[in-house]
N, C-alpha and C positions, 0 to 999 in steps of 0.2 A: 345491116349486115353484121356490126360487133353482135346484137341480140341471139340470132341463129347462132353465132359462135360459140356464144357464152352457153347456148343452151346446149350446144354439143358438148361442151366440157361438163356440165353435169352427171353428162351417164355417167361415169369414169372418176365423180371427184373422194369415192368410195374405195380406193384399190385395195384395201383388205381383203384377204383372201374370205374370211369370215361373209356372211347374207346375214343382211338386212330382213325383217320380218317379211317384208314385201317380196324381197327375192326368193324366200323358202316358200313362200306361196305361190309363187309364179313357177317356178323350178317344179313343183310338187304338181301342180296344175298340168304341166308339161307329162311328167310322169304318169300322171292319171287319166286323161286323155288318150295319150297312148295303150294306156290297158284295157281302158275303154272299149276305143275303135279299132286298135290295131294297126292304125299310124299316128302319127306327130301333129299336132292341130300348126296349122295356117297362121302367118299372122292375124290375119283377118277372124281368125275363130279366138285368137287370143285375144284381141282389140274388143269382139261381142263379150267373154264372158268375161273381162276387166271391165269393161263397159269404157274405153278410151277413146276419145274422139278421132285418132288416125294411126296409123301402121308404127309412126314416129315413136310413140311410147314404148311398142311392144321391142320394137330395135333395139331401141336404149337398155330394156330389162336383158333383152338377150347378148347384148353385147357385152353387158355386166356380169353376168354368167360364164362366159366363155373366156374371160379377163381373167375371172375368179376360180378357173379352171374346173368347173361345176357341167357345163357342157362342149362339147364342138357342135360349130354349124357346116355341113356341108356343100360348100359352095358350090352354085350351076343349081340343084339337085333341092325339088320343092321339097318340105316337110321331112329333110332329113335332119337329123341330131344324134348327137352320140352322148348319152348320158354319160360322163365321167367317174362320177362320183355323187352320192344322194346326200340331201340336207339332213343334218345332226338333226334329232328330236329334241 
């Protein structure tokens, strides 16, 4: 049980409003996708093109984002996001 815990404290041990190179890539990913298709990809379309072994990574990234006030998630409501604000180049 401590292990699960500890690995929940992870996503979050970052609160700087600032991204992490991973996050501007995951954030951007988000972004592009969307202009793509013309909706918001899926955890599960996020987990194939991270190539991540479960939904649990893609949480943690997007929980990190939403912290870092970079997006909102719409709860209830599949593959909604509200971009807030886009990654500095």
């Amino acid at each position: 049980m401590q292990a699960s815990l500890t690995k929940g404290l992870n996503c979050f041990e970052n609160t700087m409003k600032e991204l992490t190179h991973r996050q501007k890539e995951f954030l951007q990913t988000i972004i592009d996708f969307h202009i793509d298709h013309g909706y918001y990809p899926s955890y599960r379309d996020l987990m194939r093109i991270f190539d991540f072994k479960s939904t649990d990574s893609v949480k943690c990234h997007i929980d990190a984002l939403v912290k870092k006030g970079y997006i909102e998630h719409c709860t209830g409501l599949a593959r909604t996001y509200l971009i807030i604000r886009e990654p500095a180049i």
